[in-house]
N, C-alpha and C positions, 0 to 999 in steps of 0.2 A: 308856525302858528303856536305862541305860546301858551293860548289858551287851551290846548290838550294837557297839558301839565294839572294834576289833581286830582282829585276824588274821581272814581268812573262813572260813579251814579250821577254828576254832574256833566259828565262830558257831554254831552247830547246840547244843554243848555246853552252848553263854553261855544259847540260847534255851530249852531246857532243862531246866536249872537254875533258870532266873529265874520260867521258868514256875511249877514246882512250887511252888520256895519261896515266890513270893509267893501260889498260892492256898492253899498249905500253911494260911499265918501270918492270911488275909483272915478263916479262921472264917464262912467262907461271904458276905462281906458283900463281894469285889471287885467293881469294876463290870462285868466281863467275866461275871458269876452274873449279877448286876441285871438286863443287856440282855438275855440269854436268857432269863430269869424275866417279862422286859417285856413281850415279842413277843409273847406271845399279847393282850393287855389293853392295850398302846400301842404297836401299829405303828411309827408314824407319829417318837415317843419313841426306839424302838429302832434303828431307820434312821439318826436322826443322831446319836449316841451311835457305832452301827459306822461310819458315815463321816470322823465325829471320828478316830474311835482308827485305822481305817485309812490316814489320811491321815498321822499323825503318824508311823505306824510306815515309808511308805515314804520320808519324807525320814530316817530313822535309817537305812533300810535300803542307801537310794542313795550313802551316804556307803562303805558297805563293801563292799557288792558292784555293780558297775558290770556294764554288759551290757543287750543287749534282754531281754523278757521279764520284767522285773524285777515290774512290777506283776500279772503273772499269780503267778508263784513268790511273793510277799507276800501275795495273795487265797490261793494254795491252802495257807500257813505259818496263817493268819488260819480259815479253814474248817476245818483239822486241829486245830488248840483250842478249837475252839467245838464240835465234836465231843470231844473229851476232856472239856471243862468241862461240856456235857451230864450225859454219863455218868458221868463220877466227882462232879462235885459240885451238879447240880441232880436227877436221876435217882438218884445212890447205888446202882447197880447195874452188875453185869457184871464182866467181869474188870480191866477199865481201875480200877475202883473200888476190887477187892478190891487191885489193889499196894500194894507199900508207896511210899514218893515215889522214893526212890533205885532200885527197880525202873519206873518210871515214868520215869524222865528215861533210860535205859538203854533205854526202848522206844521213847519218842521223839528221841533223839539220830539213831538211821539214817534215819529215815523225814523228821526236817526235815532232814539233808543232802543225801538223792534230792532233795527239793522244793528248795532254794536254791542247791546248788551241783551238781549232777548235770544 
């Protein structure tokens, strides 16, 4: 995700944005769907797939924002969209669901700044 790259106080914005748009454009086929889709049927499959993607995402992250805690605020950035992606795009239900994307990034902009930089 190249959009961690820059200023911190924009990261929230970056993360986002990159969020929606890319499960916007995925049509349901990103791999962040797959591994939730997984979990019930390959455990095992689904684990290292999220340790993969968790791993990548905290050498992106350590480069921008420096500080303790770092790997908690990344687990709880990581647990807050797999709850979205839940609910808006494997479940298709509830209010996360019915926004539009650009009301969508406008609900998670505050709520990944409390988590990263707050």
């Amino acid at each position: 995700m190249a959009e961690v790259a820059g200023d911190a106080s924009t990261l929230p914005t970056r993360i986002a944005r990159s969020y929606v748009r890319r499960m916007a454009e995925s049509g349901g086929s990103d791999p962040f769907v797959a591994m939730l889709r997984a979990v019930a049927s390959e455990e095992e499959s689904a684990k290292r797939l999220f340790a993969a993607m968790e791993q990548e995402n905290l050498e992106m992250y350590r480069r921008v924002i420096p500080g303790p805690g770092l790997e908690r605020r990344v687990a709880s950035v990581g647990a807050q969209l797999i709850g979205v992606t839940f609910s808006r795009y494997v479940y298709r239900s509830g209010p996360l669901a019915e926004m539009s994307d650009e009301q969508l990034v406008r609900h998670l902009i505050p709520i990944l700044r409390g988590i990263l930089l707050d």
